[in-house]
C-alpha positions as CSV (number, residue, x, y, z in Angstrom):
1,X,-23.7,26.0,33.7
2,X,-25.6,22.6,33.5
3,X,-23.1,21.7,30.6
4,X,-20.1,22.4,32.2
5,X,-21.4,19.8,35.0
6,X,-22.1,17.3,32.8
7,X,-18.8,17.4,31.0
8,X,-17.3,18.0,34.2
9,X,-18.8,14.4,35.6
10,X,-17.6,13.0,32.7
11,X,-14.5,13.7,32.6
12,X,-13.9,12.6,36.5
13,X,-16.0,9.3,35.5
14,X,-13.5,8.7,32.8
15,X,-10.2,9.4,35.1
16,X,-11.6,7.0,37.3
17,X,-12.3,4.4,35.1
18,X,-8.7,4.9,33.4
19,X,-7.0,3.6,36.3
20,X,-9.4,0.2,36.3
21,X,-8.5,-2.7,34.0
22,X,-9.6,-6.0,33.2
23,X,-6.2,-7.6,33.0
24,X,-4.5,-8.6,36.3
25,X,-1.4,-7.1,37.1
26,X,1.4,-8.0,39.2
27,X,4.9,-6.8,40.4
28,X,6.8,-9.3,39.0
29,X,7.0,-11.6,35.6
30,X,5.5,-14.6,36.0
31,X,6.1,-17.8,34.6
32,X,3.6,-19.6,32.2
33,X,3.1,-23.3,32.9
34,X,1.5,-24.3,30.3
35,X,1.2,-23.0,26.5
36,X,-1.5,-23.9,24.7
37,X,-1.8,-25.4,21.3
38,X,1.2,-27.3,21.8
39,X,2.9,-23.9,20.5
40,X,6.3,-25.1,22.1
41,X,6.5,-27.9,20.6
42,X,9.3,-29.4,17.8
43,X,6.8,-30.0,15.2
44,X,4.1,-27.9,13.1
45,X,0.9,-27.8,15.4
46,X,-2.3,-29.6,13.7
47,X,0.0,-31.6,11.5
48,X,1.2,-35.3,11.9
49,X,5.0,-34.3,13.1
50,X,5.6,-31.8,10.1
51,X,8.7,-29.9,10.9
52,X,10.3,-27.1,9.5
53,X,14.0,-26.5,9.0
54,X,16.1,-23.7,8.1
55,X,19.0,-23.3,6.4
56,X,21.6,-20.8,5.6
57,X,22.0,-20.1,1.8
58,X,24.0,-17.0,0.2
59,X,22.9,-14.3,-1.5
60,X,24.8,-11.8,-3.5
61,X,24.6,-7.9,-2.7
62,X,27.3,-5.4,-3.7
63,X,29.9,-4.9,-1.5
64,X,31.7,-1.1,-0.5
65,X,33.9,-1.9,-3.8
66,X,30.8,-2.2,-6.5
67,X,31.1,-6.1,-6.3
68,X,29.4,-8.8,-6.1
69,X,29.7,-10.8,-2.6
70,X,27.8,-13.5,-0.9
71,X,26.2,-12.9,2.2
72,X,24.2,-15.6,3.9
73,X,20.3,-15.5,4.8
74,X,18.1,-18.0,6.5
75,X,15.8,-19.8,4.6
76,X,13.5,-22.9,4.9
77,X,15.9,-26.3,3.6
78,X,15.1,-27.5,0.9
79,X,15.8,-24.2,-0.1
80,X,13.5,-22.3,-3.4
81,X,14.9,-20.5,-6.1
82,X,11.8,-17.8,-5.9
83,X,12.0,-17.7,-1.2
84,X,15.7,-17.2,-1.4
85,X,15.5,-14.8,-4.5
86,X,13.1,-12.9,-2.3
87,X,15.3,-13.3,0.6
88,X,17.7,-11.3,-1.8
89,X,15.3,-8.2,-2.9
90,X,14.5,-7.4,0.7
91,X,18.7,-6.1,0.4
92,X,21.3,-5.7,3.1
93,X,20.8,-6.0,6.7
94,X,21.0,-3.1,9.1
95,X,24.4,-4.4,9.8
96,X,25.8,-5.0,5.9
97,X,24.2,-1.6,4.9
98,X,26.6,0.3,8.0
99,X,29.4,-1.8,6.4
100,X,29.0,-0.1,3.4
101,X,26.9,-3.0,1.7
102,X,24.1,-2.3,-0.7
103,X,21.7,-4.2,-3.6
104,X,21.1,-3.2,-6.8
105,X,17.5,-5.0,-7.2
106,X,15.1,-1.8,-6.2
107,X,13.2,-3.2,-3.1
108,X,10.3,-2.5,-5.1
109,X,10.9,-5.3,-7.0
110,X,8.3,-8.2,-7.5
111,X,9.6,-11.7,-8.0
112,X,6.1,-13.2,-9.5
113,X,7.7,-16.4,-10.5
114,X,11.1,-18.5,-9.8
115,X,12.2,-22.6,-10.6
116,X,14.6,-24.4,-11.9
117,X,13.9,-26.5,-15.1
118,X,16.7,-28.6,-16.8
119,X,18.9,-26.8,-15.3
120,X,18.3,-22.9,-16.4
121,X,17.0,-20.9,-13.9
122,X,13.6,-19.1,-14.9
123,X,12.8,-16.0,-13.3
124,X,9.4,-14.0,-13.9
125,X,9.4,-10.5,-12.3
126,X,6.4,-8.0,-12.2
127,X,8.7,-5.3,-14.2
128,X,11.4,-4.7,-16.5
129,X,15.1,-3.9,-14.6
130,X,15.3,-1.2,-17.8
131,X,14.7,1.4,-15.6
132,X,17.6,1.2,-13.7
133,X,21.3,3.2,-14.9
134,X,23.1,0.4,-17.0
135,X,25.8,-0.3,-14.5
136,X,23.3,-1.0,-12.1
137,X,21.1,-3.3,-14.0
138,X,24.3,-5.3,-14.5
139,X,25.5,-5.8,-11.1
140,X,21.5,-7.0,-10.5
141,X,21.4,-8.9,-13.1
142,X,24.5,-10.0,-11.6
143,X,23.1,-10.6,-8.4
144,X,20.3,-12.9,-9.5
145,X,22.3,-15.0,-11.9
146,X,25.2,-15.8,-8.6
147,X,22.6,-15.9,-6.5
148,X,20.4,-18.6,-8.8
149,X,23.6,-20.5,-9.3
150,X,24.2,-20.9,-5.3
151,X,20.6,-22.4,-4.9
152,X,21.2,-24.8,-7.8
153,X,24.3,-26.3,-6.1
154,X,22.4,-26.5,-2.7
155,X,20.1,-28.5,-4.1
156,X,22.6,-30.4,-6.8
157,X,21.5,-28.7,-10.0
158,X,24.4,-27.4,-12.1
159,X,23.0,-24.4,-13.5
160,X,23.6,-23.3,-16.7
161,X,22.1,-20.0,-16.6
162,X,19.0,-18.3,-16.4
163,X,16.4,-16.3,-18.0
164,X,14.3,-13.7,-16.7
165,X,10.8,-12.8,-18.2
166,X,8.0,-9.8,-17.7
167,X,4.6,-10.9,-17.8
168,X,6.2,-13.7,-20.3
169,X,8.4,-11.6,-22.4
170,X,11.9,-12.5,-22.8
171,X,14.4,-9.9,-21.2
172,X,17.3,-8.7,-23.3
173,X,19.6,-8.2,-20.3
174,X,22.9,-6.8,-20.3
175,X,26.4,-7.6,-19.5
176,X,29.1,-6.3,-18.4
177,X,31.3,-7.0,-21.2
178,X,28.7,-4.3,-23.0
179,X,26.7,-6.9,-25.4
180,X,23.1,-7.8,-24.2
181,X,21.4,-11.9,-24.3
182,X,18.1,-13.5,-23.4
183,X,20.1,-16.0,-21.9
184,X,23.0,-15.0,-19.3
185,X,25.4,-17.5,-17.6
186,X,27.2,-17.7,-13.7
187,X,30.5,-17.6,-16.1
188,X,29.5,-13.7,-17.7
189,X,29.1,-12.2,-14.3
190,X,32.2,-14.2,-12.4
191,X,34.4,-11.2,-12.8
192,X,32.2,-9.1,-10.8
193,X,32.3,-11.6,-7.8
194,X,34.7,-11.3,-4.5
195,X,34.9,-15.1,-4.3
């Protein structure tokens, strides 16, 4: 009997605490006056006036006809090969995916690596696009090389291709005429494109 008190008295001393708290309330929204940390405003707090500005940049996912299409993503300007080639694994939004869209890249994917030297494109992934069905691994292969060439004319760099590498390795990757090159050009994958 003596237990059943105590958990009795317990349980009515924690109903009654549950309806205290430590935070205020009030019936309506109220309006903050002042933010701290100078959170509102237009440049990077605890910098000397850094800013940051975005731009939009395409990115190609397949459209509802298995080709390639560009699609446009905020990213910070100047834009980077490896943020926007990122932008481009996380796939479709909620919207493009109703309309049919998809990717190719599995979202699994890990970009470790992506620049721009002399104007070839060098990515460095995590692991091998082998795994995917052929015609797959073409139209994402597809979608980096389009993709890669729209960053390089943002920033003024005419690519001439790129080359993607596992842990350092040299990718043989295929295209869709069938053949296979370390070394795969905007030009082999143009017939796949919308534009």
């Amino acid at each position: 009997m003596r237990r059943v008190r105590v958990l009795l008295a317990l349980f009515l001393g924690a109903v009654a605490l549950a309806g205290c708290t430590l935070v205020p309330t009030s019936s309506s929204p109220q309006r903050i006056q002042k933010v701290p940390f100078g959170l509102l405003g237009k440049t990077i707090p605890g910098t000397h006036n850094g800013r940051v500005r975005f731009i939009t940049q395409p990115v190609f996912i397949v459209d509802v006809t298995g080709h390639l299409s560009p699609s446009s993503r905020i990213v910070p300007s100047p834009p980077v090969l490896a943020s926007v080639l990122r932008q481009l694994i996380i796939g479709p939004t909620k919207t493009e995916s109703f309309a049919g869209y998809t990717s190719a890249l599995p979202k699994t994917l890990v970009i470790l690596s992506a620049s721009f030297r002399s104007g070839v494109g060098y990515v460095d992934l995590a692991s091998t696009l082998t795994k995917l069905p052929r015609s797959q691994e073409v139209l994402a292969v597809g979608q980096l090389v389009l993709t890669a060439k729209d960053v390089g004319v943002t920033l003024g760099i005419q690519l001439k291709g790129i080359e993607i590498t596992v842990a350092g390795v040299r990718q043989r990757l295929p295209l869709p005429n069938g053949h296979e090159s370390n070394f795969v050009t905007p030009q082999d994958f143009q017939r796949l494109s919308n534009t």
